[in-house]
Every structure is written in structure tokens, then in C-alpha cells.
TORKOL-4160 file (C-alpha; in steps of 0.2 Angstrom, whole numbers, padded with zeros to 4 digits, m for minus):
362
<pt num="1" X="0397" Y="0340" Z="0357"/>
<pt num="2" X="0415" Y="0333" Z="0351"/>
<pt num="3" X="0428" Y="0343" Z="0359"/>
<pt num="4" X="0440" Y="0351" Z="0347"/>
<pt num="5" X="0458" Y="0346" Z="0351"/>
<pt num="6" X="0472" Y="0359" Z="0348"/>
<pt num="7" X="0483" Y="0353" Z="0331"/>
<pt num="8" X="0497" Y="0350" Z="0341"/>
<pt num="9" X="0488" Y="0336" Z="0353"/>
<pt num="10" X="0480" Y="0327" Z="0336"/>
<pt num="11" X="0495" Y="0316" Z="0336"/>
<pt num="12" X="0490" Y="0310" Z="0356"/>
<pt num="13" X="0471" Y="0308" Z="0349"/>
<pt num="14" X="0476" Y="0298" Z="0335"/>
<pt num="15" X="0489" Y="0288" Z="0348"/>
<pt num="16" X="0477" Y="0284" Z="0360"/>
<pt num="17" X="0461" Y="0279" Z="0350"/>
<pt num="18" X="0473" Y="0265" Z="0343"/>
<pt num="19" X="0477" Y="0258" Z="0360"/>
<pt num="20" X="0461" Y="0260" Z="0371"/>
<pt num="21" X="0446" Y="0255" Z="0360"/>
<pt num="22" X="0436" Y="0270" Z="0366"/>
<pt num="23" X="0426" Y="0280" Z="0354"/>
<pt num="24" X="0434" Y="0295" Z="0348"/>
<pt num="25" X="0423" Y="0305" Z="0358"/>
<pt num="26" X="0433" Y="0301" Z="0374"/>
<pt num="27" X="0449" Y="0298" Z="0369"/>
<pt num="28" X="0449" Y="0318" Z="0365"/>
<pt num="29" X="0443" Y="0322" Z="0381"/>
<pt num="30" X="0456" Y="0309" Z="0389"/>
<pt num="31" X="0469" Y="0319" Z="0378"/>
<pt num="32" X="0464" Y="0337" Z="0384"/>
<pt num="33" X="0461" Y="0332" Z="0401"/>
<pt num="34" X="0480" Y="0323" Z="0401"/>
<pt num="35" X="0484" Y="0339" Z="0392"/>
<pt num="36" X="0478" Y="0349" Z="0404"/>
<pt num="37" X="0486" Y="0343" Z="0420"/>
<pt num="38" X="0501" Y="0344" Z="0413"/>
<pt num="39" X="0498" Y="0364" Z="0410"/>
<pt num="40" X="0492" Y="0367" Z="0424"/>
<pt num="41" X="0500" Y="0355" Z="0436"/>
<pt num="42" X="0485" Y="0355" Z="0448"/>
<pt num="43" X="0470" Y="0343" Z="0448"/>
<pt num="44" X="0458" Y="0356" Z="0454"/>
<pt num="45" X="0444" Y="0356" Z="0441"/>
<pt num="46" X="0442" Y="0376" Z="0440"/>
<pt num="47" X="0460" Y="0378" Z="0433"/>
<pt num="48" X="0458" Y="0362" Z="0423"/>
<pt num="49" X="0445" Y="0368" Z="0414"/>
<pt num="50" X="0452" Y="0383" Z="0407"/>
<pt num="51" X="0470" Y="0374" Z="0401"/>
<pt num="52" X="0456" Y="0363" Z="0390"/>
<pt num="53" X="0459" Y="0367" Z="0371"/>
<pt num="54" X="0442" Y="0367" Z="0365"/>
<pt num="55" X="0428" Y="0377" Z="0357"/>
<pt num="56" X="0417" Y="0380" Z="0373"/>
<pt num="57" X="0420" Y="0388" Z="0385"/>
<pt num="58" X="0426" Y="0387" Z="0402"/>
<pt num="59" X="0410" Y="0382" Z="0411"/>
<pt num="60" X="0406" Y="0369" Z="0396"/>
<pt num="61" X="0424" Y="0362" Z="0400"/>
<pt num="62" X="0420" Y="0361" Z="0420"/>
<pt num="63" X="0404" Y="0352" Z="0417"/>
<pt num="64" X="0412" Y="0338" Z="0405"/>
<pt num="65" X="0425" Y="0336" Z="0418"/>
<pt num="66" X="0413" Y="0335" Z="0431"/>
<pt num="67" X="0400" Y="0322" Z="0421"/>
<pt num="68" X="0416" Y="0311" Z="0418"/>
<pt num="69" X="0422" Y="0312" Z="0435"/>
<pt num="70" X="0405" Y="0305" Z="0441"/>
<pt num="71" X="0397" Y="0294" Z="0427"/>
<pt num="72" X="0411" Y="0287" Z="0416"/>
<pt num="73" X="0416" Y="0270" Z="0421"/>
<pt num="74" X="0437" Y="0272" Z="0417"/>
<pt num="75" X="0446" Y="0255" Z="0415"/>
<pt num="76" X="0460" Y="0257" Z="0428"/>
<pt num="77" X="0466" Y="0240" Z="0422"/>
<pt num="78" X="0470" Y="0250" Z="0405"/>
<pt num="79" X="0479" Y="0263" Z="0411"/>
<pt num="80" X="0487" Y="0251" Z="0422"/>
<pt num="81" X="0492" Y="0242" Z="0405"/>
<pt num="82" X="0493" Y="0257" Z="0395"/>
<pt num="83" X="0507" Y="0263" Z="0408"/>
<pt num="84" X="0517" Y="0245" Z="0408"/>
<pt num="85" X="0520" Y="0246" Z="0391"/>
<pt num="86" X="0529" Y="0264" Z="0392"/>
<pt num="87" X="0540" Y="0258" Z="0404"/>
<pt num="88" X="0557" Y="0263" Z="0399"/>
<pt num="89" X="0564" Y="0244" Z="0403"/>
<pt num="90" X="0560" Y="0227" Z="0400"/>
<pt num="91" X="0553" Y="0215" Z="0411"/>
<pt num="92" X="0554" Y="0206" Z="0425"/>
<pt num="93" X="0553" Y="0223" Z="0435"/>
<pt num="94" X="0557" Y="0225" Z="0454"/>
<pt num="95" X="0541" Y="0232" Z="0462"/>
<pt num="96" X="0536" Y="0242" Z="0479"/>
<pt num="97" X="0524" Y="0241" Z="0490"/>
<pt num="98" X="0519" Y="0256" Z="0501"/>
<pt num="99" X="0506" Y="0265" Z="0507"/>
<pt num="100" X="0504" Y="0282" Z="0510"/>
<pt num="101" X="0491" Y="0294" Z="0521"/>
<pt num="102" X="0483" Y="0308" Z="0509"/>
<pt num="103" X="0472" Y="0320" Z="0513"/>
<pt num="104" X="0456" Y="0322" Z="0498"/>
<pt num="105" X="0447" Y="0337" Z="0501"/>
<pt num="106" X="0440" Y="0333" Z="0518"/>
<pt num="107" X="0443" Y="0314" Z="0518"/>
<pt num="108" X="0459" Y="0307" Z="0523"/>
<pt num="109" X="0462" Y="0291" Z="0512"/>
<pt num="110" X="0477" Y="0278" Z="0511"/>
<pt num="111" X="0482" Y="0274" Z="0498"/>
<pt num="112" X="0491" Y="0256" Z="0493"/>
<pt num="113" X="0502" Y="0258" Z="0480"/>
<pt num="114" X="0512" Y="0246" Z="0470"/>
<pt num="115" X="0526" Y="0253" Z="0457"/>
<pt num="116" X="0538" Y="0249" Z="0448"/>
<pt num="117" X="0555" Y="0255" Z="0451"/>
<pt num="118" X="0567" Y="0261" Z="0440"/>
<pt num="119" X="0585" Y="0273" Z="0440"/>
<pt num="120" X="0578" Y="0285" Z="0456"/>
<pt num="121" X="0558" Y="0283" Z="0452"/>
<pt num="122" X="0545" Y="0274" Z="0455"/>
<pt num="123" X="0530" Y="0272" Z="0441"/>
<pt num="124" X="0514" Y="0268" Z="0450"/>
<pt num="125" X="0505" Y="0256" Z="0442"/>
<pt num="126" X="0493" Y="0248" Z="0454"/>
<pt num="127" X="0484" Y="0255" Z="0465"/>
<pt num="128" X="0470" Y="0254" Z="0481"/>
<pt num="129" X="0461" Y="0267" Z="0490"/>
<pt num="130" X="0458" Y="0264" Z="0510"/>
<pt num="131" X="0445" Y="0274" Z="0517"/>
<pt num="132" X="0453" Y="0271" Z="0535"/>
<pt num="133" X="0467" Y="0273" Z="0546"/>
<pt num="134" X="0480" Y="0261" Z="0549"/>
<pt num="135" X="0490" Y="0249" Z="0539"/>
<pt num="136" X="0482" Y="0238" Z="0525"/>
<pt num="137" X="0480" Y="0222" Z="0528"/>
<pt num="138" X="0486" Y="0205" Z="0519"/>
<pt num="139" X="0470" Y="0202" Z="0508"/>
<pt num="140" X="0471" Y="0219" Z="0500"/>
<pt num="141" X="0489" Y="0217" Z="0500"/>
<pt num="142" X="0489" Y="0199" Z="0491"/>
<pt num="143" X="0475" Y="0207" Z="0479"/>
<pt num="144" X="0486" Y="0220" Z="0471"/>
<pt num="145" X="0498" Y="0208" Z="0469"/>
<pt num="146" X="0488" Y="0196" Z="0462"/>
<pt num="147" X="0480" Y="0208" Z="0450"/>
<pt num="148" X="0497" Y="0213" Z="0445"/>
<pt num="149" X="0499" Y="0193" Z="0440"/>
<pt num="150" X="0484" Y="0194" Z="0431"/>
<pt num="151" X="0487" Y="0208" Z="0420"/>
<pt num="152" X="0506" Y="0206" Z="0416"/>
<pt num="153" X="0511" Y="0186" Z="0419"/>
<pt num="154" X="0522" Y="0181" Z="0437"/>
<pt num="155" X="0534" Y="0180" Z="0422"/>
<pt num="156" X="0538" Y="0201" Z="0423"/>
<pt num="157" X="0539" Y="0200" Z="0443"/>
<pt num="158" X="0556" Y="0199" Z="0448"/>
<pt num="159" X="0557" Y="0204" Z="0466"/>
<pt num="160" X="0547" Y="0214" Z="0480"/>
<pt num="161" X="0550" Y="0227" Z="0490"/>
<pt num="162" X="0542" Y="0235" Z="0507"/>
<pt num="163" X="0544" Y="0243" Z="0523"/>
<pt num="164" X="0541" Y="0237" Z="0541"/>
<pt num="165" X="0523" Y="0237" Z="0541"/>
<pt num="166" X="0523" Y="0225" Z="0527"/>
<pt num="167" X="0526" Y="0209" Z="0537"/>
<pt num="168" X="0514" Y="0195" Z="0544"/>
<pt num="169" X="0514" Y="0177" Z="0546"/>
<pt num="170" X="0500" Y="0176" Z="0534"/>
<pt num="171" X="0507" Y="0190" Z="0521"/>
<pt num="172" X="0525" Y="0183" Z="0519"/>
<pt num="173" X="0517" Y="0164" Z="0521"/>
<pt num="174" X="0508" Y="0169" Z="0502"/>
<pt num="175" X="0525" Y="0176" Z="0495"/>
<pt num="176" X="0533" Y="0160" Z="0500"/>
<pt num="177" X="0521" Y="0149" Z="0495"/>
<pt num="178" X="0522" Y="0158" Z="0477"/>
<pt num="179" X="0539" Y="0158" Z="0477"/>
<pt num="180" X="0538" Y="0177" Z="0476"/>
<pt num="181" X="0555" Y="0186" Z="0479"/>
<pt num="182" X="0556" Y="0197" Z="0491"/>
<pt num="183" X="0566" Y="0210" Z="0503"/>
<pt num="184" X="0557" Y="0217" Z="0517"/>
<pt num="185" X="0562" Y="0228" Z="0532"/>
<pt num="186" X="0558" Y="0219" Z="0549"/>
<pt num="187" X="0558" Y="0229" Z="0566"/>
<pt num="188" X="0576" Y="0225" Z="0575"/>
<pt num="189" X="0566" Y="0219" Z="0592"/>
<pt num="190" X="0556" Y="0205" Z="0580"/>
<pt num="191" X="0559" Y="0188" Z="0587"/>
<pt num="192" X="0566" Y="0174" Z="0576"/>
<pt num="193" X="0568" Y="0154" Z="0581"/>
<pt num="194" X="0583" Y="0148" Z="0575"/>
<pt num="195" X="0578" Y="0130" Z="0568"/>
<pt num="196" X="0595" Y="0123" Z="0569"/>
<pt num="197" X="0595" Y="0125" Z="0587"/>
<pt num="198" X="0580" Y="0128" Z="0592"/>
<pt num="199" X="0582" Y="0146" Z="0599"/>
<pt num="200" X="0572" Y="0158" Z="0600"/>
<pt num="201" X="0582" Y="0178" Z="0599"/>
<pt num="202" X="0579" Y="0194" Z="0593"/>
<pt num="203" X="0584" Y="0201" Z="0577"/>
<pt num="204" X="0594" Y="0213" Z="0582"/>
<pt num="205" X="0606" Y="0199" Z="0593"/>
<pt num="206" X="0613" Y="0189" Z="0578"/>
<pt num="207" X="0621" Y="0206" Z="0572"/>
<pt num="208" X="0622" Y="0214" Z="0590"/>
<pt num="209" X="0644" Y="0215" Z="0583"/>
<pt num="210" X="0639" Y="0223" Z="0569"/>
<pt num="211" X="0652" Y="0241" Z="0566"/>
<pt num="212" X="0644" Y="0256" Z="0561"/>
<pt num="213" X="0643" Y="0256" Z="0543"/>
<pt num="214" X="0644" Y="0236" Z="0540"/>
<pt num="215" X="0634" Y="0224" Z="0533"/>
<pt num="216" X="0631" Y="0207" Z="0534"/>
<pt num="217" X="0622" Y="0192" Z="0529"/>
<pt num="218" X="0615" Y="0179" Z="0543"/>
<pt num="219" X="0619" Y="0163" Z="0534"/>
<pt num="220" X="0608" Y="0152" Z="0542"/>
<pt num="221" X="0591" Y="0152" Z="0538"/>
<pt num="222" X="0578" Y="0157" Z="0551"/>
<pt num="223" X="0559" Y="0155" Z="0557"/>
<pt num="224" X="0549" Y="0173" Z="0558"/>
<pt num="225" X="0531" Y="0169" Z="0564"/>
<pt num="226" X="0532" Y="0152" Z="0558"/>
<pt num="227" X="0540" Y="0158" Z="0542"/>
<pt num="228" X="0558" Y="0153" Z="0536"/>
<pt num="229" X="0565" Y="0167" Z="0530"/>
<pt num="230" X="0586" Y="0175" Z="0529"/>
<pt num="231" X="0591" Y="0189" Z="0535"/>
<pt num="232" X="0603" Y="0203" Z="0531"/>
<pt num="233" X="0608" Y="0219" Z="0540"/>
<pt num="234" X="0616" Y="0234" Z="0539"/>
<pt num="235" X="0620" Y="0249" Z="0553"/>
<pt num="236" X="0618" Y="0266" Z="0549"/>
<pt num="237" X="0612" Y="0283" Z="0558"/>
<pt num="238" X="0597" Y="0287" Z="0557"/>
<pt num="239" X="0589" Y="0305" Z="0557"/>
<pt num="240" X="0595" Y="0310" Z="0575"/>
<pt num="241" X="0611" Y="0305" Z="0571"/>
<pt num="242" X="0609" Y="0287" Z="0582"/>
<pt num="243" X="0616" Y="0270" Z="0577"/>
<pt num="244" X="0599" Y="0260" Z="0570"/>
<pt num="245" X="0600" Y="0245" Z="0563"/>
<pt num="246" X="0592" Y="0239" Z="0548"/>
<pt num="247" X="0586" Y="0222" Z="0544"/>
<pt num="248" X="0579" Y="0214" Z="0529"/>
<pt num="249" X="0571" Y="0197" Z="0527"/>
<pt num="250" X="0572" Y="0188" Z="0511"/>
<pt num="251" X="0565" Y="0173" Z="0502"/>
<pt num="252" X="0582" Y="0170" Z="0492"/>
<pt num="253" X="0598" Y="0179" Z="0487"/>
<pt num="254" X="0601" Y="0187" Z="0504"/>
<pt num="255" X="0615" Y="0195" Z="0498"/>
<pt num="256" X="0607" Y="0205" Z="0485"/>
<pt num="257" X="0595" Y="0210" Z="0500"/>
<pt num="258" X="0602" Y="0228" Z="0507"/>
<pt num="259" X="0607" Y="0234" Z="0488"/>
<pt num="260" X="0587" Y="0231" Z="0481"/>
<pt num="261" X="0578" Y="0236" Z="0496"/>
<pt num="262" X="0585" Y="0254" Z="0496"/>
<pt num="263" X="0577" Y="0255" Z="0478"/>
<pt num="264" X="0560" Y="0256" Z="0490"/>
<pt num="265" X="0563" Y="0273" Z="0493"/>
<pt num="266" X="0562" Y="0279" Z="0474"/>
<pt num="267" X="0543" Y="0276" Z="0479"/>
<pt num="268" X="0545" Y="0294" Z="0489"/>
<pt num="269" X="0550" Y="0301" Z="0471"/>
<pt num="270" X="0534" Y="0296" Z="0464"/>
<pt num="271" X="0524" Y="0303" Z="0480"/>
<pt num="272" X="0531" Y="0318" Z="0479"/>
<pt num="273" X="0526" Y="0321" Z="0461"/>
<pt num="274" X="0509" Y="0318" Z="0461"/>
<pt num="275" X="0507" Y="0329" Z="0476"/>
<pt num="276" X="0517" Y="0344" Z="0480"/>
<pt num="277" X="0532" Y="0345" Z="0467"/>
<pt num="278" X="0520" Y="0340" Z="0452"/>
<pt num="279" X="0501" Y="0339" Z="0452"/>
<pt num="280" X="0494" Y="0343" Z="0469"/>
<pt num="281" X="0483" Y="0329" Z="0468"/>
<pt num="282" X="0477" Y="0334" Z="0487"/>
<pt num="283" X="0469" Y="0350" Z="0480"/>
<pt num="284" X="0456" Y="0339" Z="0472"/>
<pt num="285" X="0438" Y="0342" Z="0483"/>
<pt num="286" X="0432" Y="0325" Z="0476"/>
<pt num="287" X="0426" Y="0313" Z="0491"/>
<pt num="288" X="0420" Y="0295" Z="0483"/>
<pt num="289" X="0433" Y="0284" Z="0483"/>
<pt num="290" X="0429" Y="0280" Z="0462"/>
<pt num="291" X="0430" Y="0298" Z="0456"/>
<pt num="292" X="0448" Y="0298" Z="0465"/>
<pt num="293" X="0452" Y="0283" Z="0459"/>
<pt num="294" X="0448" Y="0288" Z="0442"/>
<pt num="295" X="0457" Y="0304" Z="0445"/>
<pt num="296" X="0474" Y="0294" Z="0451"/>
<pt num="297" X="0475" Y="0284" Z="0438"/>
<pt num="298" X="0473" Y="0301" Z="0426"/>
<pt num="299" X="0488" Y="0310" Z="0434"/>
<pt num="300" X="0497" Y="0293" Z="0433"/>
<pt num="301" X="0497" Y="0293" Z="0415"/>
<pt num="302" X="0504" Y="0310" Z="0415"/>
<pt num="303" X="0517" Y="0309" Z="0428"/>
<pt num="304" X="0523" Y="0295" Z="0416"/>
<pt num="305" X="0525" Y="0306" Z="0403"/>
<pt num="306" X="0533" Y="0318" Z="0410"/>
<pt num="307" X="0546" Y="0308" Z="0415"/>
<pt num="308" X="0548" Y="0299" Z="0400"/>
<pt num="309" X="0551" Y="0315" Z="0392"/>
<pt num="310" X="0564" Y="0321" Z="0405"/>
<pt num="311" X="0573" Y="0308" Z="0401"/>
<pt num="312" X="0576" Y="0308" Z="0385"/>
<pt num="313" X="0579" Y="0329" Z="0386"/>
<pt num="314" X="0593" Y="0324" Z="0399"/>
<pt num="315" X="0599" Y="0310" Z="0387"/>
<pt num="316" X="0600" Y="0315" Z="0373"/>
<pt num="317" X="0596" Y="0335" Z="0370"/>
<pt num="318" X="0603" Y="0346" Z="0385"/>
<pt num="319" X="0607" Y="0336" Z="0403"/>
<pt num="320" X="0601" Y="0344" Z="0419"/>
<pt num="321" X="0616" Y="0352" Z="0429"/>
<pt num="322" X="0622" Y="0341" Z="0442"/>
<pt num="323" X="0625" Y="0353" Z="0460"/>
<pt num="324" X="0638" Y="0355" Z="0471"/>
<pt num="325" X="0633" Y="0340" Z="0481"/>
<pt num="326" X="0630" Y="0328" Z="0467"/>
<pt num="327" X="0611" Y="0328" Z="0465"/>
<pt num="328" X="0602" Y="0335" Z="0449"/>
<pt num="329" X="0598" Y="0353" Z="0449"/>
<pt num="330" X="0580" Y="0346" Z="0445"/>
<pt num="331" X="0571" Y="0329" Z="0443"/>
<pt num="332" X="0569" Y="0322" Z="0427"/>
<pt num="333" X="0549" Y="0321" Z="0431"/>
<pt num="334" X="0550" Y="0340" Z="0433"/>
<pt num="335" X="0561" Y="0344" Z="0419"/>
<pt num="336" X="0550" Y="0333" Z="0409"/>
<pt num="337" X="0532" Y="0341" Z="0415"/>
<pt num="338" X="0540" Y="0359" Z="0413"/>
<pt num="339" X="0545" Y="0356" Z="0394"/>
<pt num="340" X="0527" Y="0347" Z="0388"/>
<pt num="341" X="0519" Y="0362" Z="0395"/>
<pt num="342" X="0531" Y="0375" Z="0387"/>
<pt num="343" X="0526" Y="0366" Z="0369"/>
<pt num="344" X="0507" Y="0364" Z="0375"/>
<pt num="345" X="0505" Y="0383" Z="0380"/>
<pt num="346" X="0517" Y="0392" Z="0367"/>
<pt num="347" X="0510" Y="0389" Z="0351"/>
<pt num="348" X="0522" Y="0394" Z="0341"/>
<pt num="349" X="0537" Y="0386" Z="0351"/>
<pt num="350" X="0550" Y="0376" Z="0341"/>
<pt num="351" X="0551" Y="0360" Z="0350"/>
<pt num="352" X="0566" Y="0349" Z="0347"/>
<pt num="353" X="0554" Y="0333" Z="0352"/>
<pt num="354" X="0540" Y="0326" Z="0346"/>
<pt num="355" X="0533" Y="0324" Z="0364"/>
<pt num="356" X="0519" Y="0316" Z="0359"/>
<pt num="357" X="0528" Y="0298" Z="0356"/>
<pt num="358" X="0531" Y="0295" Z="0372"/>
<pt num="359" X="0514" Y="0289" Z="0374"/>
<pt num="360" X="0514" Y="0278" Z="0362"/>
<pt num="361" X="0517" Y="0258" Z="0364"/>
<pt num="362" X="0523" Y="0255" Z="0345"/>
């Protein structure tokens, strides 16, 4: 049976059976289950099914989901497209890297992601799932940024950016080699030779005077695990209220080095979204690693568009309170997600938006 889609999602069908080349048959399920999770802000199949605009009932809706979580082969490479042309800026885009423990049903997964960041987010856009513990390694590393070549041309790469378990001889020999950009956190106790004098120190010792608060390029270039790299430094606190250094290494521009890295952090933003402030991705029960993958890429596309549309509410409609201490009252995901599912739930609701643009690449 064709599912029926609610008057106000026609607009999304029409959008996305023009981008995806699927049958029309799947983009309304893609719509009602987009749809959906955005209603109910959960991935857990049950409640999906019952946010489903659609003829059958409940039960009908819980088997299509199921069939499609386990037979439909899903393009991640197109929604990995589809998601780079909603992009609120243009390319060459400053990527992170990170990789972060969740817990599927019973199965604890990492889960390698590479974003995009952008003014306090992070859009995933490519992704791995790890079934094991412990840090990825430098072939699935370079794959996600090789597939990320593939799909969008070196051309819209400007720089990388990763935390200290992102390091290697091996791994930051490939970024080198490819002349790939890059600003990395390095552990202060990491030994460096110095090649115009041939010592060997660590780290920390070329900014041992650095004040509390201060920052500072190392000027001459240096040799981390046979790699030549700069460095650059800052001193801060960290959470116990301790002087802590951090250190970057860099392929060029080290003065640029300690401003971009901190833009890794937008990457939380994006975790926190898809799990507990926004979709509760960990609720799901699924265990094979390809009905979550086909699950991830789902709430991507959402978590898109419901920052796309909190953006344009706090642009250009009615701008989100800023508190006391300077932060938004809310996230512009949140504020987004919130709104698409007053106009998805309320029928009658007079929305000053079309929301349903947003997904569109034209």
C-alpha cells in the first residue's frame, strides 16, 4: 500500500522525489518517517509509528518501519549529499573529526563522525560505525576522509580538526602528504625533535614560560614521530581549576591554530542533539550495525532541518532571548525542532514559514 502523506508534508514529497531518484513509494515513507521524528523526537519505533500520517493504522506503520529498517538498502552517500547542499555556507568547509561511545540497545558502538562546523554546530555528514572499544584507527580514519573527497572534491576541504587521539605517525604522514590542512591537539608530554638542532624535548618545554592565559606560536618547525609539523599553545584551566596546557600541531598557518581548533568543540552541539536534547538516538533497540547506520543517517537529515529552521526563526521572525550570562535561552536546533513539530501536529496552526523549503537544494 502507498502511504498517504498529511497535505501539509506534500510539498517535502514533491521536494524530495526530485532530489533522490527513488520511486514515489519511498520518498513518502522517507517524508513521514523524517516527519515523524521530528514529532516525536525519539527513535523508538513504537512512538514513531503512531506520529505516521497515514491511512493504516498503528501496527501497519510499525511493520513498514521495521521492513525498511531491515531490507531497504538506504544510500548514505545521498543523504550525505543531500545534507551538503543544505548547508547554510559555501564551500571549502572546516571539518571535525571525533569519535564518540554510544550505547544501542544492548550494543555499545563508536561511532566516527566527520562534520562540518559552522557558528556553534556541527552538521554530521559522514559517518562510521565501530563495533569495538577504543580509538579508531588510521585506515578508517583516512577512509572517511577519503570518501568525503570523493563525494564533494578536496576543493570544499579547507581544514581539519581533532582531538588528542587523533594523532599518528602514519595518520598525520597521509594529511601531509595530501597537503591537507589541519589543527590537532597533541598531549603536552609528546616528544618533538627539533631538526635545526637536533634535539629531542617535550612539547610542553618549548612553552614551559608560557603565563596563564597566553598564547604563542613555536616558530620553528618541528619533527613529531618523524612528521614535521608547527606547533602552537595556549594555557588555560582546566576543569579542576589547574593550569593545562594545550597544544596544537599544524600543517600550515600556525597562527590560525588555537582560534579554529576550538570550533571542534561545536561537534558536542551535534552529539547532544541526536541524543539526549533532541532524538534520543540511544533509545533505539536495533543491534546490526546497518539498520543503525540507516537509522543515523535518518535523524541526520532531521537534525538538519531543524536547525535550518532555527535559524531562520532567530534571523529573521522572533530571536531567541539571550540570558544573564550571554548564552541563548535555547539552541537554534531546539528552537528549530520545537516549531516543525508545532506546524506538524497542529493542523490548523498558522505558520509564519514554509518549513518545508529548507529541504530543498533549489
Amino acid at each position: 500500500m502507498t502511504p498517504r502523506v498529511d497535505a501539509k508534508s506534500s510539498e517535502l514529497v514533491s521536494i524530495f522525489h526530485d532530489q533522490s531518484g527513488w520511486n514515489l513509494a519511498r520518498v513518502k515513507f522517507f517524508v513521514l518517517i523524517i516527519s515523524a521524528l521530528c514529532k516525536v523526537q525519539t527513535v523508538g519505533f513504537e512512538k514513531l509509528a503512531t506520529a505516521f500520517d497515514s491511512n493504516a493504522n498503528t501496527n501497519s506503520s510499525l511493520r513498514r518501519i521495521q521492513r525498511f529498517m531491515a531490507t531497504y538498502l538506504l544510500d548514505i552517500d545521498l543523504i550525505s549529499r543531500l545534507i551538503f547542499r543544505l548547508l547554510p555556507h559555501e564551500s571549502p568547509f572546516r571539518l571535525a573529526m571525533d569519535r564518540t561511545n554510544w550505547k544501542f540497545g544492548q550494543q555499545n558502538i563508536n561511532v566516527l563522525v566527520l562534520a562540518v562546523v559552522y557558528h556553534g554546530v556541527a552538521f554530521p555528514l559522514l559517518f562510521r560505525l565501530l563495533p569495538k572499544f577504543g580509538n579508531s584507527n588510521t585506515n578508517e580514519r583516512i577512509e572517511l576522509v577519503e570518501r568525503y573527497i570523493r563525494l564533494f572534491g578536496s576543493a570544499a576541504l579547507d581544514c581539519l580538526t581533532a582531538d588528542r587521539e587523533f594523532v599518528g605517525e602514519r595518520w598525520i604522514k597521509y594529511l601531509n602528504e595530501q597537503q591537507i590542512r589541519y589543527y590537532i591537539r597533541i598531549r603536552e608530554n609528546f616528544w618533538v625533535l627539533q631538526p635545526h638542532n637536533g634535539k629531542r624535548v617535550k612539547a610542553s618545554w618549548l612553552f614551559a614560560n608560557l603565563p596563564l592565559n597566553g598564547c604563542r606560536v613555536n616558530q620553528r618547525i618541528v619533527s613529531l614521530n618523524d612528521q614535521l609539523c608547527y606547533l602552537s599553545a595556549s594555557k588555560g584551566k582546566d576543569k579542576d581549576g589547574k593550569p593545562e596546557l594545550q597544544i596544537v600541531i599544524s600543517f600550515n598557518k600556525p597562527e590560525d591554530a588555537l582560534e579554529i581548533y576550538k570550533e571542534r568543540w561545536q561537534i558536542e552541539t551535534a552529539f547532544r542533539a541526536l541524543k539526549t536534547s533532541g532524538f534520543n538516538i540511544e533509545n533505539t533497540h536495533l543491534a546490526e550495525i546497518e539498520r543503525i547506520e540507516k537509522l543515523f543517517a535518518l535523524v541526520m537529515v532531521a537534525f538538519t532541518w531543524a536547525y535550518l529552521v532555527g535559524d531562520y526563526l532567530h534571523r529573521y521572525i522572533n530571536p531567541i532571548p539571550i540570558k544573564k550570562h550571554g548564552n541563548k535561552a535555547k539552541s537554534l536546533f531546539k528552537y528549530g525542532l520545537t516549531y516543525i513539530a508545532t506546524v506538524l501536529l497542529n493542523a490548523f496552526f498558522q505558520d509564519d514559514i514554509d518549513i518545508f523549503k529548507f529541504l530543498s537544494c533549489t
